[in-house]
C-alpha positions as CSV (number, residue, x, y, z in Angstrom):
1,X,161.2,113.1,-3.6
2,X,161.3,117.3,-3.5
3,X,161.1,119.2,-0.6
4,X,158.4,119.7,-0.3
5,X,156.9,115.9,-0.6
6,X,159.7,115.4,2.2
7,X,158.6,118.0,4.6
8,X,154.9,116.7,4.6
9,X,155.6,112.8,5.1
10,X,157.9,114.2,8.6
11,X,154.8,116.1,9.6
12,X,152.9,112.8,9.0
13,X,155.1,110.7,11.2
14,X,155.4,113.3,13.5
15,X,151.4,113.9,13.7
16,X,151.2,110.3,13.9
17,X,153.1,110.1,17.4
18,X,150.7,113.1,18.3
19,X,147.9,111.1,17.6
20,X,148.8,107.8,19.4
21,X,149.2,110.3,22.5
22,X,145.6,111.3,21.9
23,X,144.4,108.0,21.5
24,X,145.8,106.3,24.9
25,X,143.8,109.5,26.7
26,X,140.5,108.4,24.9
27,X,141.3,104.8,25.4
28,X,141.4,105.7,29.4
29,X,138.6,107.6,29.6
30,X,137.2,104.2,27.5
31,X,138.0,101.9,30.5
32,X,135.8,104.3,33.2
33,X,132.8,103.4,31.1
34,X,133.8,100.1,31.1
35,X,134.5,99.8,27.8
36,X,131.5,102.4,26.1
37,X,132.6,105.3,23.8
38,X,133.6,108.3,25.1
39,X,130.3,110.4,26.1
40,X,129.1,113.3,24.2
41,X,128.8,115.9,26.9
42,X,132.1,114.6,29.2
43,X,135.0,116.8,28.3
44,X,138.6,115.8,27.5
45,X,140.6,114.3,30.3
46,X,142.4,116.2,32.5
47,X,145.6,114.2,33.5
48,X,148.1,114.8,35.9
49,X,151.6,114.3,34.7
50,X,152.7,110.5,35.3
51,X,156.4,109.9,36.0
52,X,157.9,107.4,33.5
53,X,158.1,104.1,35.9
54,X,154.4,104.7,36.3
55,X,152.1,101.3,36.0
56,X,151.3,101.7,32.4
57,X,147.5,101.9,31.7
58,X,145.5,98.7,31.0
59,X,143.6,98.3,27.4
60,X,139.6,99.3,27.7
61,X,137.9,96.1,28.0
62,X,135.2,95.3,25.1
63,X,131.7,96.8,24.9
64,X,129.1,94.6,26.7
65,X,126.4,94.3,23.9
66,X,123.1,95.3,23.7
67,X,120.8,95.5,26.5
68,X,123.2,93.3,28.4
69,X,124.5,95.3,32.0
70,X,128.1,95.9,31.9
71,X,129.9,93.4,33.7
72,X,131.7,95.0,36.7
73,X,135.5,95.2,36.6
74,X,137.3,93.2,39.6
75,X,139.0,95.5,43.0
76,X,142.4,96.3,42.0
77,X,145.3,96.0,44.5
78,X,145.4,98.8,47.0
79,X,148.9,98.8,46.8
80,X,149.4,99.1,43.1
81,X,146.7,102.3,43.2
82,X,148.8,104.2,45.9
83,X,152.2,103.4,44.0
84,X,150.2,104.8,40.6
85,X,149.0,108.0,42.8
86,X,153.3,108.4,43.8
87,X,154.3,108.2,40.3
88,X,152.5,111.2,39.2
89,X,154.9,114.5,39.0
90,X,153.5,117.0,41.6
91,X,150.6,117.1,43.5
92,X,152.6,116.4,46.8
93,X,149.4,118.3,48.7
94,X,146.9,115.8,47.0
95,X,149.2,113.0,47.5
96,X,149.0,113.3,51.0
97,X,145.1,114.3,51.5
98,X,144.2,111.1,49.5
99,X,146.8,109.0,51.7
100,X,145.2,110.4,54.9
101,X,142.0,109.7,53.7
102,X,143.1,105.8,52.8
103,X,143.6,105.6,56.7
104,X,140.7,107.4,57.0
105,X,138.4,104.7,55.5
106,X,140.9,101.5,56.9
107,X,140.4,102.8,60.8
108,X,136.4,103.3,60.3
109,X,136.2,99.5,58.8
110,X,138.6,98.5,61.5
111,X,135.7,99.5,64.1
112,X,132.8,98.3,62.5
113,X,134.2,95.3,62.4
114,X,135.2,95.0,65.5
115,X,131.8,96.0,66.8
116,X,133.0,99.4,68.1
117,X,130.9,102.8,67.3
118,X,131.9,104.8,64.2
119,X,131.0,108.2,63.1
120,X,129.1,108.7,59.8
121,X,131.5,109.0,56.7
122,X,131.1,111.3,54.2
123,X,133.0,110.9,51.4
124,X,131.6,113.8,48.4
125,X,134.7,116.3,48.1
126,X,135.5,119.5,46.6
127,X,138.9,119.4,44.1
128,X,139.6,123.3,43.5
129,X,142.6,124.4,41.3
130,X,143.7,125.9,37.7
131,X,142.7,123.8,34.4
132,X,145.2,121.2,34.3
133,X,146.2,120.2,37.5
134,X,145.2,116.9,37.7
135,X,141.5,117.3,39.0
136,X,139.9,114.4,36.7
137,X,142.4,111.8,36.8
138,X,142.6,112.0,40.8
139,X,138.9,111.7,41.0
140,X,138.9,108.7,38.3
141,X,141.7,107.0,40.9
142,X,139.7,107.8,43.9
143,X,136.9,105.9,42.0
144,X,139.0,103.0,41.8
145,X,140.8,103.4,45.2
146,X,137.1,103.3,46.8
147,X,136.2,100.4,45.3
148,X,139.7,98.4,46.0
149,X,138.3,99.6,49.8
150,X,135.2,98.1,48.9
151,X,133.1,101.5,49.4
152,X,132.0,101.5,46.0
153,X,131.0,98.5,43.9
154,X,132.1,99.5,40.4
155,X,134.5,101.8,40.8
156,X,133.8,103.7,37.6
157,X,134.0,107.8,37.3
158,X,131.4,109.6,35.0
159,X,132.0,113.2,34.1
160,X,129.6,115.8,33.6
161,X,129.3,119.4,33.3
162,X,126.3,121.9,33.5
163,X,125.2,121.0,29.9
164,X,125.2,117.1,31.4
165,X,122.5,117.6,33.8
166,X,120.7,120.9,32.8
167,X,118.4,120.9,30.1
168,X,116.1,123.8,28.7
169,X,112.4,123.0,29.8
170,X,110.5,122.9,33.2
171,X,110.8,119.0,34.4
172,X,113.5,117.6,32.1
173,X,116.6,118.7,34.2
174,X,115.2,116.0,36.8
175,X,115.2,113.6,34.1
176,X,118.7,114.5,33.0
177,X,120.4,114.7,36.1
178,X,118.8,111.6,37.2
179,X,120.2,109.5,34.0
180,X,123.8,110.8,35.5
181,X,122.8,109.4,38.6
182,X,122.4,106.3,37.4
183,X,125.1,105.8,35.5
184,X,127.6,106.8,38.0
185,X,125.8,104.6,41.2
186,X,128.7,102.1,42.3
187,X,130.9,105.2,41.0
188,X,132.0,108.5,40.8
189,X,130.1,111.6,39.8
190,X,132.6,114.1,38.4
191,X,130.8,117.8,38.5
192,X,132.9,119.8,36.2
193,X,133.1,123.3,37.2
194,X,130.4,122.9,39.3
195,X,129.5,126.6,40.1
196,X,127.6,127.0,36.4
197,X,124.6,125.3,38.0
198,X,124.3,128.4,40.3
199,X,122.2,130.2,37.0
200,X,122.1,134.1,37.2
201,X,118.5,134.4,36.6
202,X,115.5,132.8,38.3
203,X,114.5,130.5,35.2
204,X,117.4,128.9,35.2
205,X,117.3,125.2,36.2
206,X,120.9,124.7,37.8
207,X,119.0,124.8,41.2
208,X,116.7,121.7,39.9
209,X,120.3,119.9,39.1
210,X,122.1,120.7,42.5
211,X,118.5,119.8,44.3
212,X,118.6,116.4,41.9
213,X,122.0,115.6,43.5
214,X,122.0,116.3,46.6
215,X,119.1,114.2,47.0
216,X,120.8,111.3,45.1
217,X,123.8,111.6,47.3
218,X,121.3,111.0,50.6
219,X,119.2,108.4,48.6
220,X,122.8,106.3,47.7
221,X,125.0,107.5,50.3
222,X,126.3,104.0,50.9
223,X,127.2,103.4,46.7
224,X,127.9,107.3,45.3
225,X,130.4,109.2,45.6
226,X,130.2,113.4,44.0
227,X,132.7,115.5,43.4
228,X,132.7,118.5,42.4
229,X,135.7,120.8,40.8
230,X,136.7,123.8,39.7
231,X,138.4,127.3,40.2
232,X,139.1,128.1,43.8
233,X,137.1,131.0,44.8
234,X,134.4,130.5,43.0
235,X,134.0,126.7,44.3
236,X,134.4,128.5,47.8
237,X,131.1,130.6,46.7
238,X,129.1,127.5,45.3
239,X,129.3,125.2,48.1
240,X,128.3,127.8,50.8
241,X,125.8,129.2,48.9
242,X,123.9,126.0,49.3
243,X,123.2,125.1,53.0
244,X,122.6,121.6,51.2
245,X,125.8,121.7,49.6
246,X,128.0,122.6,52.9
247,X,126.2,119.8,54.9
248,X,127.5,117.2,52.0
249,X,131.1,118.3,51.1
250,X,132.8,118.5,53.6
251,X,136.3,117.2,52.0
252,X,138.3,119.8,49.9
253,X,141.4,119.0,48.0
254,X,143.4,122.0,46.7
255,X,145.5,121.4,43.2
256,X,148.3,123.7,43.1
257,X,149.9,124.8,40.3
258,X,152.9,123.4,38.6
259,X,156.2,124.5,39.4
260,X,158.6,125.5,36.3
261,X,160.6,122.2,37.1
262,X,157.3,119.9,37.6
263,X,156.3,121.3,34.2
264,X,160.1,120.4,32.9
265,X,159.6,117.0,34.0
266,X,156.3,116.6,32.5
267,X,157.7,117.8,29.2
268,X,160.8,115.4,29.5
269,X,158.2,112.7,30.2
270,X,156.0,113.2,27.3
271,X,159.3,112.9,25.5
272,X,160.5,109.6,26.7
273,X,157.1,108.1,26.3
274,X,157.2,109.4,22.3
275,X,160.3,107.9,22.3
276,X,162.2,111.3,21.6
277,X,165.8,112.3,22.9
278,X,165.8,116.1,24.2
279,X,169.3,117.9,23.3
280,X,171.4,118.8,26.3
281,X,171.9,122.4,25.2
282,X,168.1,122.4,24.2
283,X,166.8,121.8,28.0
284,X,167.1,124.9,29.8
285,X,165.8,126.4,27.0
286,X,162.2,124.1,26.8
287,X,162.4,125.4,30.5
288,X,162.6,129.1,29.6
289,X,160.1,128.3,27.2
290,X,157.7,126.8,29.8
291,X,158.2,130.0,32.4
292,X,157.4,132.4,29.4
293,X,154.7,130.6,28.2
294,X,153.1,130.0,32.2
295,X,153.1,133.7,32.5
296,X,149.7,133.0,33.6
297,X,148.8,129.3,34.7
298,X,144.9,129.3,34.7
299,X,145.1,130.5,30.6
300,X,148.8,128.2,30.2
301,X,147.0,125.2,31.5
302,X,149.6,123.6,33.0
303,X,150.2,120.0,31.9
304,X,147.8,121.3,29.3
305,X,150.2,123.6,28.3
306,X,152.9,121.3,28.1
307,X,151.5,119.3,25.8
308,X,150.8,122.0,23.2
309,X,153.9,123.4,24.0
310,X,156.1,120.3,23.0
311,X,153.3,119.7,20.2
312,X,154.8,123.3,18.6
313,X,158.4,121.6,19.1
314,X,157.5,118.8,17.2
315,X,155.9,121.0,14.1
316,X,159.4,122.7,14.3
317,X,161.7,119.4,14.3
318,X,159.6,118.6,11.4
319,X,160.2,121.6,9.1
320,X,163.6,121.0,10.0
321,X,164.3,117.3,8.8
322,X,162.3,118.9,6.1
323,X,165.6,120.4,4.7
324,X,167.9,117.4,5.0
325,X,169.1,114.9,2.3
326,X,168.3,112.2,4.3
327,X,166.5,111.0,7.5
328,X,167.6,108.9,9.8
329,X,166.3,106.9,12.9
330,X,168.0,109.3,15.3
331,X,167.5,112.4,13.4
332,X,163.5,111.6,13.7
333,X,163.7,111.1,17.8
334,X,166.5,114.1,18.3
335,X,164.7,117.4,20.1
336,X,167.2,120.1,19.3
337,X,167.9,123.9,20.7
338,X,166.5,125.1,17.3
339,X,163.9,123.4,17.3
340,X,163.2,125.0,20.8
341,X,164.3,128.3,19.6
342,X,161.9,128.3,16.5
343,X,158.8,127.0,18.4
344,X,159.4,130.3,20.5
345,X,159.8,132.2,17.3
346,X,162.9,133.0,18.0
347,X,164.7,131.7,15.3
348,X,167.9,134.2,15.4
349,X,169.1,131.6,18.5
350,X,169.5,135.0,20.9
351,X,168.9,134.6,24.5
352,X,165.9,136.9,25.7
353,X,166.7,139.0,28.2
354,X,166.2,137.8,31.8
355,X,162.8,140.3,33.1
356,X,164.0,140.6,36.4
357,X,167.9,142.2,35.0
358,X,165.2,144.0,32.8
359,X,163.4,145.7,35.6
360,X,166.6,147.0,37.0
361,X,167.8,148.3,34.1
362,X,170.7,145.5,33.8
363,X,172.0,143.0,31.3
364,X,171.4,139.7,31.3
365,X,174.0,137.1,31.8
């Protein structure tokens, strides 16, 4: 076998891992349909960085066939949702909001059933933060928290952006929106960036959508929950631009995000799941990596980022092994410093400057 032939079957094996990575995120957003395809107009998951000793995810169950109503899944344990929400890397905010809001829900059945008076519960929220912080996977676990509480009856999240409910002709965003509806009753809405719908010109039938909504969420108040999500300031803007829209959501979950060592950990996580062994001199520099590459979170992505990120690193581990005689076992799960240092086109194995000795005119360490 030449060179080359060698180099391309590493960069198979290695695309390979990349693809069974891709394939347990489709397979998850599989089991919130209960088991249908992956809709056209939801986008790609977003999903917060789970810690190794995680639950691992359950297989999609099968396809109900045709005509036949999907058979609803069973209430999970309570306890095993909130130990899957603590093994997520970050999100310590969150973490605490949807723990509070547990108690929340516990205290108001408590009452009923006891006869006392309880206040009406509303439980539509607002999730604001930077593309990848977590937004879609917390909603899909509130989904399922709700209906191990019994608030919903499914359990199930479908997601949708502007393009999901808005169509292009007088009468038909009704239509659309209302199919969305539908499909998430016993569920969860998920409204990505939700501020589209406000449309910039009078035509536009965002309004129609948010109108379609909000009336759902007062027609199935006691089996729907919405959530919306997206950037910070202008989800501020969106919901009180709507009287309608400030009366409903009255819940709002911030997503910070991710620190340089949260982002480490998620990296260090993706590579123990891949079954890959980080170098010891190559750590701190995936973690210089990360910093220079989160310059700016909202374009990095976050645990977005990461992923492409160690993605790059593998590419790089693979025109290496390219070059070797032979291949072994650990040589194919060994992440090394040059590897690192090539992703970041660096490939003369310097140290970069530090910016802050930079800015003062001093040399780095």
């Amino acid at each position: 076998m030449d060179k080359k032939d060698k180099k391309d079957e590493i960069i198979l094996q290695q695309l390979e891992v990349i693809q069974t990575l891709t394939e347990h995120n489709l397979r998850r957003m599989g089991t919130d349909f209960w088991g249908a395809p992956p809709k056209p107009e939801a986008k790609g998951p977003e999903t917060p960085a789970q810690a190794p000793e995680a639950p691992r995810e359950k297989a999609p169950e099968e396809s109900p066939a045709a005509g036949e109503r999907p058979k609803e899944a069973p209430p999970e344990k309570l306890e095993d949702l909130q130990k899957e929400l603590d093994g997520y890397i970050g999100l310590a905010a969150v973490k605490r909001e949807v723990r509070s809001l547990i108690d929340l829900v516990k205290v108001h059945q408590l009452r009923e059933k006891n006869g006392l008076p309880v206040q009406e519960l509303s439980l539509h929220m607002v999730f604001s933060g930077s593309p990848g912080t977590g937004k879609t996977t917390i909603a899909r676990l509130m989904a399922r928290i709700f209906h191990a509480l019994g608030i919903l009856s499914k359990g199930q999240l479908v997601e949708v952006d502007r393009s999901g409910l808005v169509a292009g002709y007088v009468g038909q965003t009704a239509l659309k929106t209302g199919k969305a509806v539908e499909k998430a009753l016993g569920g969860v809405l998920f409204i990505d960036e939700a501020y589209a719908l406000n449309g910039s010109s009078d035509n536009d039938f965002g309004q129609e959508a948010i109108d379609t909504v909000l009336k759902a969420m007062e027609d199935h108040r006691d089996d729907l929950v919405v959530i919306a999500a997206g950037y910070d300031d202008l989800m501020d803007r969106f919901i009180h631009s709507n009287p309608g829209l400030e009366s409903r959501f009255n819940r709002f979950l911030h997503f910070e995000d991710y620190t340089p060592e949260e982002l480490l950990a998620i990296f260090k996580m993706r590579c123990a799941k891949g079954c890959y062994e980080l170098e010891e001199a190559a750590e701190g520099l995936v973690r210089d990596f990360l910093r220079e590459e989160n310059r700016d979170p909202a374009s990095f992505g976050n645990a977005r980022g990461v992923r492409n990120v160690f993605e790059r690193i593998l590419v790089c581990q693979a025109n290496r092994l390219a070059g070797l005689e032979t291949v072994t076992r650990e040589d194919l799960m060994k992440l090394t410093a040059a590897d690192v240092l090539a992703a970041r086109g660096r490939e003369d194995g310097k140290a970069e400057e530090a910016p802050e000795k930079a800015a003062l005119g001093e040399e780095a360490p």
